[in-house]
N, C-alpha and C positions, 0 to 999 in steps of 0.2 A: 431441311432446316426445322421440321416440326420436332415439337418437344416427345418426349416418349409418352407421355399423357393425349398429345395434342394428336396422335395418329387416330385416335380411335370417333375422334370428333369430326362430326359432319362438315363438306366443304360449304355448308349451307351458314353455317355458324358463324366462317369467318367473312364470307360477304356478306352476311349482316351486318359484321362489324365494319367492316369496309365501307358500307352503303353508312352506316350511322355516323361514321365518321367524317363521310364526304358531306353529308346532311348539315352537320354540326360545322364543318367546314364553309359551306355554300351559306348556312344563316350567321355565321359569328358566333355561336352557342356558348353557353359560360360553360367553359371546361371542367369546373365543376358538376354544372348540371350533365354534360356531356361523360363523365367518369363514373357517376353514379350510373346512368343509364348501360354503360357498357357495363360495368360490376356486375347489375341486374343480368345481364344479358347472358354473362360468360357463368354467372353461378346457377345459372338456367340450364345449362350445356354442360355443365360439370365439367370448368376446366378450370385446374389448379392455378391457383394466384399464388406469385407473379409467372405470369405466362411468358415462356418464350418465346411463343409461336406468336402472341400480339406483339412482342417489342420486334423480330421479322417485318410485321408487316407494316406497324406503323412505320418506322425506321424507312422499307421500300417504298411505300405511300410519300413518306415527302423530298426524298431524294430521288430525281429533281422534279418530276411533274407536280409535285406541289408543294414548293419550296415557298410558303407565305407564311405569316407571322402566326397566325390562326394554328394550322399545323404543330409549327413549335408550341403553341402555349399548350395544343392538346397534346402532344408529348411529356412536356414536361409535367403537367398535373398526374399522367397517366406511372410517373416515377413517382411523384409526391407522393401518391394514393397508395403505393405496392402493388397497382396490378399488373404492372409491366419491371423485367428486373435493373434495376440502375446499372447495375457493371454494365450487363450486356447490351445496355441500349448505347453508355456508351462505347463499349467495345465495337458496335457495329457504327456508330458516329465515327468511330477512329480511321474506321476502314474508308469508307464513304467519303467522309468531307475533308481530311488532310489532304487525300490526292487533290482535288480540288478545291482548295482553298483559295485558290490564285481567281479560279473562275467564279466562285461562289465566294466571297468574303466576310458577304455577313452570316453567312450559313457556319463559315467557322468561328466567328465570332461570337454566335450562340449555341455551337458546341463548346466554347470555354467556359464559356458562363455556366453549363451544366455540368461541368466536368467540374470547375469551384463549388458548386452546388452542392451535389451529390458523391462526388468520389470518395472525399473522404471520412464520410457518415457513412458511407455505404459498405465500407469495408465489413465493418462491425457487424450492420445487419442482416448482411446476407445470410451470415452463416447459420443464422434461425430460420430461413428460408425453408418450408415446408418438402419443395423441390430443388436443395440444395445443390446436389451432383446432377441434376439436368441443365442446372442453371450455370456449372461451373466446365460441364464438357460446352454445352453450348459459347462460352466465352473463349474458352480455348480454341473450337471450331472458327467465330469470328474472325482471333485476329492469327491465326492458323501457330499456336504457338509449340505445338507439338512437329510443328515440320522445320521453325523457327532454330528451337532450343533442344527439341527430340523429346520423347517420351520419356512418361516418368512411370516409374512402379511404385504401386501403393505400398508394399511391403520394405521397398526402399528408403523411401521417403516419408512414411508416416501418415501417408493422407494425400490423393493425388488433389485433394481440391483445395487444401492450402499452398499446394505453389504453385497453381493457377491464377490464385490472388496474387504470389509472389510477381507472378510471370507478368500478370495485367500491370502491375505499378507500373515495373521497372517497363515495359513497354511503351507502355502510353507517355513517362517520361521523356523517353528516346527517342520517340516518335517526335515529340512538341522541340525537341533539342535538333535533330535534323533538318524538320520544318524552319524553324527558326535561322540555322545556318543557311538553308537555302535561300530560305526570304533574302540576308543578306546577301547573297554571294561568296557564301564563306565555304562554300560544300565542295568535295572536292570529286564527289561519284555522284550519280543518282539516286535518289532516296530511296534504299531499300526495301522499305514495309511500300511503295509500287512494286514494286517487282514482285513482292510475294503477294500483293492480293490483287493486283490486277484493275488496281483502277476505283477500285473499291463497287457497292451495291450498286452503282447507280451504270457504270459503266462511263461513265461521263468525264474519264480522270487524264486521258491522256493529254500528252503536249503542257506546258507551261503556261499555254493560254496570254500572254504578252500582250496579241491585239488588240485582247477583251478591257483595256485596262482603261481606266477613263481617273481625270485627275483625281475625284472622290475615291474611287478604287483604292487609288494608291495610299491616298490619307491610309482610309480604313486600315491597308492592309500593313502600313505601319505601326496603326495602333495596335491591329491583332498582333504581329511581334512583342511589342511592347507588354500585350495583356499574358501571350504564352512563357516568354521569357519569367511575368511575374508568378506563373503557373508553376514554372519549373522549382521556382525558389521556394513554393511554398511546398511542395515535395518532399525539395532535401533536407526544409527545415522542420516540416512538424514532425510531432513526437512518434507517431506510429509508423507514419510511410518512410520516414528516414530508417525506420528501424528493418522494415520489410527492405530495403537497398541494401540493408548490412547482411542479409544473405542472402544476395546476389553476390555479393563482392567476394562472399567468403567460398561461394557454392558453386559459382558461375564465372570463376575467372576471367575466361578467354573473351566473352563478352563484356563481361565488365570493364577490363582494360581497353576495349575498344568502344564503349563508351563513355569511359572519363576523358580519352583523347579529346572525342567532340567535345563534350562538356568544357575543357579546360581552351578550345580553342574560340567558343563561343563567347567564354569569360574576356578573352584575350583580344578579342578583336570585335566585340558586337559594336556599334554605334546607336545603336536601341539602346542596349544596355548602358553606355557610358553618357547616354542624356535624361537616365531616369534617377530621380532622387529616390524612393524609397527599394531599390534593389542595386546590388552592387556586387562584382566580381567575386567574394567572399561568400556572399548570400548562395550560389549557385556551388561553392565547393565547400562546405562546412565538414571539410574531415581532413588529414592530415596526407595528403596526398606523398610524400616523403618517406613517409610510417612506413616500415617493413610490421608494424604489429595489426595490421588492420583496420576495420573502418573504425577512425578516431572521433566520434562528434568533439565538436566544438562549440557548437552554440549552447548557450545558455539553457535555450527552451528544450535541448536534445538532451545535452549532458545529466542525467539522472543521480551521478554523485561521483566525488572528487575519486572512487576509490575504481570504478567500474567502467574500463574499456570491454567491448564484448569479445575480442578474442581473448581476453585471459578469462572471461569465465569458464571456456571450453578449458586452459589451460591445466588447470587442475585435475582434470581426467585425462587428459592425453598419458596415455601409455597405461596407464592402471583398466580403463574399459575400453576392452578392446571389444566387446560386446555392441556397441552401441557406436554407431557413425555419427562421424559431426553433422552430418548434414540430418538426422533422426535430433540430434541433441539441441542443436539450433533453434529446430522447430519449436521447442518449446522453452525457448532464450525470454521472451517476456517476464515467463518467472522468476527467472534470476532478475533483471532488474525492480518487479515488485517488493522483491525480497530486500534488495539492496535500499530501496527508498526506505525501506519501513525502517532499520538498521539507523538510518541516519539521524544519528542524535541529536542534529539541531532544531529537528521536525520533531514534534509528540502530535502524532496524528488523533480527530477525535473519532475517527470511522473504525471500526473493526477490522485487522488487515483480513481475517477470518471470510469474510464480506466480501473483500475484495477478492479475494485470493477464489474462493469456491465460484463467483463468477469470471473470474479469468481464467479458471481450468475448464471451463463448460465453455465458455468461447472458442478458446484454445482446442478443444476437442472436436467442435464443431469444423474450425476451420482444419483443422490436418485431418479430417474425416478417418480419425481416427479408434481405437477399441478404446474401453474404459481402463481398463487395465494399462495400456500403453501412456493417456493423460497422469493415472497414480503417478505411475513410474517417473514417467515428466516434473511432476511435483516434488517428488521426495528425494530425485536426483540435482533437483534444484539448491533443495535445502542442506541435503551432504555436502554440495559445493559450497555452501555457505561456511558451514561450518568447518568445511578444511581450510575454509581460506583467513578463518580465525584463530588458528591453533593456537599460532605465537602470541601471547601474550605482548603488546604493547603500551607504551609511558600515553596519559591523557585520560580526561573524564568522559569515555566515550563509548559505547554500551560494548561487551566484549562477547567473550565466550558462551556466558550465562544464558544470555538473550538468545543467540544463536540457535543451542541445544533445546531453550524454549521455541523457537521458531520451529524448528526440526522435530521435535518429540510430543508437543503441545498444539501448535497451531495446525500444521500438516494435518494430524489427525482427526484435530476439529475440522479442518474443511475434508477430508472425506469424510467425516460423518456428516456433515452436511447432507454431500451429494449425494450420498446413500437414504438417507432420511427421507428426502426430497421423493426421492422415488420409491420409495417404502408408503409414505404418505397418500401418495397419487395412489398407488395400489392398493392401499384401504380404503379410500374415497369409494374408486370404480368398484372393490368388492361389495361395500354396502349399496351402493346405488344398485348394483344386477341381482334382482331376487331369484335370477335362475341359476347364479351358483353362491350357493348355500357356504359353502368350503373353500376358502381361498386363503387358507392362512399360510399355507407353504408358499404360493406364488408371494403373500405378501411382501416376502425378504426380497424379489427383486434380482435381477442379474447383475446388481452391481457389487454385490458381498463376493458372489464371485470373481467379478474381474478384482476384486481388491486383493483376493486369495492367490488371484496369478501373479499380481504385482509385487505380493511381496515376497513372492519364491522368487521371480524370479530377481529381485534387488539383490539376492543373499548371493549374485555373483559380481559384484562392483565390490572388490575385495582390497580396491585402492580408496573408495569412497569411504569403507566401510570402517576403516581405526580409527579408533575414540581417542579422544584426544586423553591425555596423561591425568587431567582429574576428576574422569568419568569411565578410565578402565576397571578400578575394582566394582561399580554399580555396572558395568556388561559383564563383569565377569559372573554376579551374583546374579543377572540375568540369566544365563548360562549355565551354573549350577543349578539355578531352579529348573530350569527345564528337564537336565541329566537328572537330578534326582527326581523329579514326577516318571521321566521315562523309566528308570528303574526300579519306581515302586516306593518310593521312600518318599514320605507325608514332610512336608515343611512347615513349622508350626514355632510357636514360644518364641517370634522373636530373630531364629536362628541366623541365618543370612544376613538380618539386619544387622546384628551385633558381631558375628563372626568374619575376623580379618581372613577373608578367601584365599589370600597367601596361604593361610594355614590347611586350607582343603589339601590331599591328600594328590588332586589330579587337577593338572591346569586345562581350563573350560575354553580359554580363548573367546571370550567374549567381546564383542564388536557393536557396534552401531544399529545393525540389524536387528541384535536380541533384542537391544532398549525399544525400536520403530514397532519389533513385534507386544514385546511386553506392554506397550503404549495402546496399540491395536486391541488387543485382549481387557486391559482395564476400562475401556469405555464398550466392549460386549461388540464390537466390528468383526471379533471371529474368536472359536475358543480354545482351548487349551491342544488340541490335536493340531496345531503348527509346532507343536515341541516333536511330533513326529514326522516333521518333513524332513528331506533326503539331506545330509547336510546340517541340518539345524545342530544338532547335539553331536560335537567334537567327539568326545571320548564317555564309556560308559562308566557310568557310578559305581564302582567296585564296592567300595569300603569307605564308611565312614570313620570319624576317630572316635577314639577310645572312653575318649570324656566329653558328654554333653550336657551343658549345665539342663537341670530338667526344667527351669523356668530362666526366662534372661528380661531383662526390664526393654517392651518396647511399647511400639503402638497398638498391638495388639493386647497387651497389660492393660493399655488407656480404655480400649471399649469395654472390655470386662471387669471395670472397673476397678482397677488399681487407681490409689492416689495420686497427685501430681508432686513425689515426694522430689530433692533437689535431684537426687539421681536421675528418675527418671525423667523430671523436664528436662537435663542436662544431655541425654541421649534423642530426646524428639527432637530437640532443636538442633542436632547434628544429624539428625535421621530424614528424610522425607517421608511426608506419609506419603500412601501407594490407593488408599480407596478412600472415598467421598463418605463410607461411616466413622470414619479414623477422625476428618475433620471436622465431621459434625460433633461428633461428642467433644472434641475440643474447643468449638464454637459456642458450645451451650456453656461450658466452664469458665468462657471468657464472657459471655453475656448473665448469665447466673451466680456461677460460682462465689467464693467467700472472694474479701478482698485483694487477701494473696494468692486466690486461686486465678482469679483473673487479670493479675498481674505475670503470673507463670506462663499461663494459657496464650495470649496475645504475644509472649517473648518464642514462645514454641511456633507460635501463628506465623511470624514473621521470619523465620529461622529456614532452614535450610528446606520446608515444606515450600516457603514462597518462593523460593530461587529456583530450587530445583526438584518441586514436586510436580515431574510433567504431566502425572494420571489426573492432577484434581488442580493445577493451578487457574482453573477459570473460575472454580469456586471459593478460592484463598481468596483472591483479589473482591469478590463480591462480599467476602464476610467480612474482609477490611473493612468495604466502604460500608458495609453496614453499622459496625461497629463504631467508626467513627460519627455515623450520621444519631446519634445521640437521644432521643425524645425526649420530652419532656413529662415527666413522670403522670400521671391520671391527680394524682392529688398534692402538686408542689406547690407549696406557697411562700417558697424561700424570696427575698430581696435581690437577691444575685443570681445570676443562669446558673442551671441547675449543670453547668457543663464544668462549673471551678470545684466541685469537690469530684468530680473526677479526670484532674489533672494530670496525675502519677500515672492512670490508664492510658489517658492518649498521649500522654511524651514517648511511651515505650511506642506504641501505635507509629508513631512519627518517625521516629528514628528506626525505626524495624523496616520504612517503608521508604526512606529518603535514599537510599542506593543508586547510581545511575543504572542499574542491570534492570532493576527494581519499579523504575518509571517508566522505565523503556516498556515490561514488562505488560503494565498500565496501559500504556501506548496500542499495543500489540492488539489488546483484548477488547478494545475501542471504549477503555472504562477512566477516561480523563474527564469528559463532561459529571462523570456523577463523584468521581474525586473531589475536581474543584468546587464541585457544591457541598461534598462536604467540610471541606475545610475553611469556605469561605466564614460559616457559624465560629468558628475555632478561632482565625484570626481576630474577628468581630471582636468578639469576649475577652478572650486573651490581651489583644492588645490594647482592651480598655480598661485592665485593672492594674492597680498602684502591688508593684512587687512587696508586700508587706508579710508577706507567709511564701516561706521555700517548705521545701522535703528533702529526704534524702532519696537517691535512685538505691538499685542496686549495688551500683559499684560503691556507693558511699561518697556520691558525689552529689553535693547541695544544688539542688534546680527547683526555679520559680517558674512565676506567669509570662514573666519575658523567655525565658528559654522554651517553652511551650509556643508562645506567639513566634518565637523565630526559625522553631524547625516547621511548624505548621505556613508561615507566611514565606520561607524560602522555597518547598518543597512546593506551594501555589505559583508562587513567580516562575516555575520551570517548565508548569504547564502550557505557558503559550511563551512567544518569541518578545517579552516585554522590552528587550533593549535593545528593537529597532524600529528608527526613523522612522514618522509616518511617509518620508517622502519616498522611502523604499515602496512605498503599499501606494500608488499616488498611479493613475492610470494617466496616459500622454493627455495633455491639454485640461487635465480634471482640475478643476480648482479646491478638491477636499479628498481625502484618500476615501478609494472608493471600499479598499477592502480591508479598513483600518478596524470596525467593529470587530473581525475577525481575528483580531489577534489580542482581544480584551477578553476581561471575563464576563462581558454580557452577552458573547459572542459562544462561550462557553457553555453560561447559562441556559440560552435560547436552544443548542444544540441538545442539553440535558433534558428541558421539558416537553421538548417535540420526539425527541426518543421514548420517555416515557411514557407520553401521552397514546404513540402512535404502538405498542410494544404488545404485541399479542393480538394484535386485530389482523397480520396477514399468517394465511396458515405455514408459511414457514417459519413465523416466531413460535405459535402455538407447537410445532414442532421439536424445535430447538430447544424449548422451554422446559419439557421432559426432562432435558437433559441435567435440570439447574436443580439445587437442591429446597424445597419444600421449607427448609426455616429460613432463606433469604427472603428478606422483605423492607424495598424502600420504599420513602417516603415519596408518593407520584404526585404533590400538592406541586404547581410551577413554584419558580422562585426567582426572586427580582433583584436587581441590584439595588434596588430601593432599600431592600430589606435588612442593608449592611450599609450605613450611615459611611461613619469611620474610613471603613474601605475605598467605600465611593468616592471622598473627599480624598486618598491619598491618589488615586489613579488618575484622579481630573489633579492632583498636582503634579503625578509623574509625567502625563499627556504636555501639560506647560513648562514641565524642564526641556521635555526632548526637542518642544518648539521653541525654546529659548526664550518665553516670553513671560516669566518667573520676574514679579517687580523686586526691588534691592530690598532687602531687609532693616527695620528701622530698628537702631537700637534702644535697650532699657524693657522690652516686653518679656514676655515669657519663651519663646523660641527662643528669643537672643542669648537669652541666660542659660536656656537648654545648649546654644550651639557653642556657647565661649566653655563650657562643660564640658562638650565633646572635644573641643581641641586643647582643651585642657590636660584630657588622657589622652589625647594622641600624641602632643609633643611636651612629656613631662619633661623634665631633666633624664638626659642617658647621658652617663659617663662610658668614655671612650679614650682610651691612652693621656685619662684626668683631662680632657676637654669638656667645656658640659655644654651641648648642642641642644640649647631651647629656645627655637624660636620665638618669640612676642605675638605672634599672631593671633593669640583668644585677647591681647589686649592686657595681658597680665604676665609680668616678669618673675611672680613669686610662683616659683616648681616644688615647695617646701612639700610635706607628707599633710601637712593642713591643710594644704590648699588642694591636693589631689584628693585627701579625704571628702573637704567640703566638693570638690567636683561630681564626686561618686552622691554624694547624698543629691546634689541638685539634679540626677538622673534617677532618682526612686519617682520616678512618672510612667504615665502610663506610655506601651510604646506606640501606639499610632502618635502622641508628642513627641518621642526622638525621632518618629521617620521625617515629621514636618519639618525638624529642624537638620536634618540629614543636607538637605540640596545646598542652604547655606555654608554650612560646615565643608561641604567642599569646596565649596566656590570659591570660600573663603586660601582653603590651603593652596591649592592650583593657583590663584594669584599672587600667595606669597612665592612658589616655588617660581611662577613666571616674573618674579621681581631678583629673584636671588637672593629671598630671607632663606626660604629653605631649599635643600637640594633634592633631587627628587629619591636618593635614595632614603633623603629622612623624610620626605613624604613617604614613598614605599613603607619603612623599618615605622613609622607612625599608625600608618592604615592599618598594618601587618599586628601593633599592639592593640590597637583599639580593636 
């Protein structure tokens, strides 16, 4: 049972520990002070923490000769601490104290209590476990799950020490489900995991032990029922171990179905169960037992989004990769629902998925004790599936395609440079620290550029994954010919590709999904230009070009070499993506510098088909946004008005370039809503404190003021958090005040922006990342309050009192009142209808005449934080005409619909 470290370690070592423990045992020692001293003891001995050879012996130690409370509490501190491993200690609890439960009670009753404890924290941590694979054959040796389920190949399954974790769940569930039918009388064999271990550690298991039962016994041993039962529920309902059961179900059939039998027959006939309030029949089967499509969650807490069962994410590749086993594909199934969360457009998350994602792939890798190259692959076969599963275009405001091929061609590539960094970083640290090697700049690059080089040769065979969808086939195809033309010698320059419809090439390149993953790879310097000569890569050779090649064509590359921003050529950037981070800068200086129609051009090209779908640089789009809008105020302004209303025309275009749903999502993505909303918080401020008294024309020749400024600026904030719901959604059981209401406000926002910025280059993985950003981005890291926005604040603390209903009635004859008989003024003018005239009296005024809509229109030249005040009224007002039968609601609709 010794760990492969632990052989080399004197037997002297572990009766010391034995002896200290008994010590610490015989005086009551604080477990504490008692952890420390062994820590000391064992990092004397050099023996690797968490030890398996110590959870052996403690585990033998108190089962049974010294089964007292003392015991437990030093076990347990000895998991708190990490010097003993949690799975395996309880793994070896499992063995030990279930057989004997009957004889021992409270022995299992505080095996529950550590299995709640630690099980399912512990999942997570292990897998950073220094002595991971000693810790995870050892777990498998406990509860013998190789003789159980049979052996697994690493090469089959991805990592034999993530479905050893698999194996532990679903075990130890089975186990508590057994148990528990037993305790009733509900079982119809002998409890299997006896039979296969024999009684468990202690040897002390046989027989059912009936005599031993004394009336206290039985209480207890109802309550331990009671407590396993709620053990079981909390399994199948939280987010991760439910997830670890769904490949079981999908991988382990023959068990699984003879595990749901007990499960469902436990449901069906517990009397434990059916007298406990907070668990319930449902609670123990939260999946669609009926489903021929797999494990369905159902709960709330499981279900990840409306659109993701886990057997259809495999769906998608079924038949196109035959490369790759479901049970290989599975493994790294979390990703697809990261992927899916992040997608969901109800949510604008403020975290970076980038963040999340480079730690879930490092988890994830850890746990399927898996190569670097096999986690890539995991990832980017994640995000293809994403993106197949969006092809079709669908009706709704709901992030589509756009986001997707960002997720896939943008974020992917951020999180492995991430993970590559990470390790490049480490590698420069340990070079400068060692003065005895002088020369380490080759190691510096790290084995992980490599595994990235494997992963994506071998991607280039998922040849179902790999078709672009219909309006990103000509940019793979132009990926494609660049490659063919570098292979053959021919210089790509002036524009060409950009501008040239590839239909027109001479030889179809068959460009796919792969090219854009590699061309993504190569623009942020992950690997360079020699994957155009992998086996595979380039279709067909570049014979011949055509005949007529303009010698100059207007593109981005005109832009850096300083061509003007004449109509033409904005006309083509803004249908163009740029492709490198000097492309953007110079166009970021034109909008920050330039003359006034320069930077009127420049922000319309900003916005343009660079921020949708410029995947090589869209983390630095979205940052020059927010800079751009976040405004200064100039070194010697001495103007009456914020210096933000003479540049109006600027940030309307800003606003509307950036109000897209693909476009927020986008935002979303890149964990940059916190410094969004701050800057448009300034914007609304200003905006909706000035009297519309000076419009301009746009572009199109279309007249826009301070209110239209104020209303694509204050809409595109309202979308940043979930403002139109309940605080009683947000309201935790028995709370008397929502506890996680601030969260979904904008000081909630706020608070998240200044603790980002505050905290933002003090750990050296920011200092890393930071490289990456470009040299003229620069916000403003001064915090910022809601104090700071008067106006705003007072309309939020009004929208907080509509949503509670607690909004006093409006008096008439003031200044709102006048505002809101103005708004319903233009909402129900006279409309003529087969010569009907449908106007309600609801502003209080029967004259619809052109004077009186005139005079309505003039009583609305106020400022708009004024009409939003008198906004709540103004409906309250219609919704009671309509619930009286003045109006109907289709002329409330056809009203709302004009105004």
């Amino acid at each position: 049972m010794a760990e492969s470290g632990g052989r080399s370690v004197s037997a002297s070592v572990w009766e010391g520990v034995l002896e200290l423990t008994k010590w610490a045992q015989h005086h009551n020692t604080d477990p504490l002070l008692w952890s420390i001293q062994l820590t000391s003891a064992l990092n004397a001995a050099s023996v690797r923490l968490p030890s398996p050879e110590l959870a052996y012996r403690l585990v033998s130690h108190i089962c049974w000769e010294n089964h007292v409370p003392i015991t437990w509490k030093l076990l347990e501190k000895s998991i708190s601490v990490n010097i003993a491993p949690p799975l395996l200690v309880l793994s070896l609890l499992s063995s030990a104290v279930i057989p004997c439960r009957r004889l021992h009670p409270s022995a299992f009753r505080l095996y529950l209590d550590l299995l709640n404890r630690h099980a399912f924290s512990s999942l997570s941590s292990t897998i950073t476990s220094p002595n991971y694979r000693t810790v995870m054959d050892s777990v498998d040796a406990a509860l013998q799950l190789s003789k159980v389920y049979g052996t697994c190949s690493e090469s089959e399954d991805g990592g034999a020490g993530g479905v050893v974790i698999v194996r532990f769940v679903f075990t130890v569930v089975w186990q508590l489900v057994e148990a528990s039918l037993e305790d009733e009388g509900l079982l119809e064999h002998k409890p299997r995991w006896w039979m296969n271990n024999n009684g468990g550690l202690g040897g002390d298991g046989g027989g059912d032990g009936g005599s031993y039962f004394s009336e206290q016994k039985e209480g207890l041993q109802r309550a331990n029922t009671a407590m396993a039962i709620e053990t079981i529920a909390r399994f199948m309902s939280d987010k991760v171990t439910s997830r670890i059961l769904s490949l079981v179900h999908r991988n382990m059939p023959n068990h699984w179905v003879a595990f749901v039998q007990q499960l469902q027959r436990l449901a069906a006939n517990s009397l434990v169960l059916r007298n406990m309030k907070h668990v319930t029949p449902d609670s123990l089967l939260p999946f669609d037992l009926k489903s021929n499509k797999g494990f369905k969650l159902l709960s709330p807490e499981c279900k990840t989004t409306r659109k993701l069962e886990l057997n259809a994410v495999m769906a998608a590749a079924a038949g196109s990769v035959q490369s790759c086993n479901d049970t290989w594909s599975l493994l790294w199934l979390p990703i697809d629902l990261v992927l899916e969360d992040a997608m969901d457009g109800d949510n604008v998350a403020e975290t970076s998925v980038v963040q999340v994602l480079s730690g879930l792939v490092k988890a994830l890798k850890a746990v399927n004790g898996s190569s670097w190259h096999k986690a890539f692959l995991g990832l980017w076969i994640a995000a293809l599936r994403l993106v197949q599963r969006e092809r079709d275009p669908s009706e709704g405001p709901v992030p589509r395609l756009d986001t997707c091929l960002c997720m896939l061609l943008c974020i992917t590539t951020l999180v492995v440079a991430n993970i590559i960094e990470e390790e490049e970083g480490e590698l420069m640290e340990e070079a400068v620290r060692s003065p005895t090697n002088q020369s380490k700049d080759n190691q510096a690059l790290g084995e992980r550029r490599e595994e990235l080089v494997t992963c994506l040769q071998l991607l280039g065979n998922y040849e179902g994954l790999l078709n672009p969808p219909q309006s990103v086939t000509s940019v793979a195809n132009q990926a494609a010919a660049k490659a063919a033309m570098f292979v053959s010698g021919h210089a790509v320059g002036n524009g060409y590709l950009e501008s040239m419809n590839v239909n027109e090439l001479p030889t179809n390149y068959s460009g796919n999904l792969w090219h854009l993953i590699v061309e993504a790879c190569i623009a942020r310097k992950l690997i360079d230009t020699t994957a155009y000569f992998w086996p595979g890569y380039v279709s067909a050779a570049y014979n011949q070009l055509p005949h007529s090649i303009p010698n100059h064509l207007p593109s981005w590359s005109s832009l850096v070499k300083g061509s003007p921003l004449t109509p033409q050529l904005v006309n083509v950037l803004v249908a163009t993506p740029a492709s490198s981070l000097a492309e953007i800068e110079k166009i970021f200086e034109l909008a920050r510098n330039g003359s006034d129609e320069e930077k009127l051009s420049a922000v319309t090209v900003l916005c343009g088909a660079s921020l949708v779908r410029g995947w090589n640089v869209q983390e630095h789009i979205i940052f020059f946004i927010i800079n751009l809008l976040s405004l200064a105020v100039p070194p010697n302004y001495s103007g009456s008005e914020s210096h933000l209303i003479s540049h109006a025309p600027f940030l309307n275009v800003l606003l509307v370039g950036t109000s897209s749903v693909d476009s927020v999502q986008m935002f979303s993505l890149h964990g940059a809503v916190p410094l969004l909303a701050a800057a448009l918080m300034p914007i609304c401020e200003v905006f909706g404190s000035c009297v519309p008294n000076v419009s301009w024309s746009s572009a199109s020749g279309e007249k826009n003021s301070c209110h239209a400024v104020f209303s694509n600026a204050f809409i595109l904030l309202l979308r940043l958090w979930r403002f139109n719901h309940p605080p009683i959604e947000h309201v935790m059981a028995g709370a008397a005040s929502p506890a996680f209401g601030s969260k979904l406000g904008p000081e909630y926002l706020l608070l998240v922006r200044n603790c980002g910025l505050a905290e933002f280059g003090k750990s050296p993985k920011d200092q890393i990342s930071s490289r990456r950003f470009s040299k003229m981005i620069s916000l403003p890291l001064e915090p910022i309050v809601m104090d700071s926005f008067p106006k705003l604040k007072t309309w939020y603390r009004q929208h907080q009192e509509c949503i509670a209903s607690t909004r006093s009635a409006l008096a008439p004859g003031g200044p709102v009142y006048q505002i809101a008989d103005s708004l319903l003024s233009i909402m129900f003018r006279k409309i003529n209808r087969s010569g009907q005239s449908l106007t309600p009296s609801t502003s209080g005024s029967s004259n619809s005449s052109s004077s009186s809509l005139d005079d309505a229109l003039m009583k609305l030249k106020v400022p708009a934080w004024d009409i939003l005040e008198a906004v709540p009224f103004v409906l309250d007002a219609a919704l009671t005409a309509c619930a009286h039968g003045r109006v109907s609601p289709r002329e409330l609709a056809t009203g709302i619909h004009v105004f």
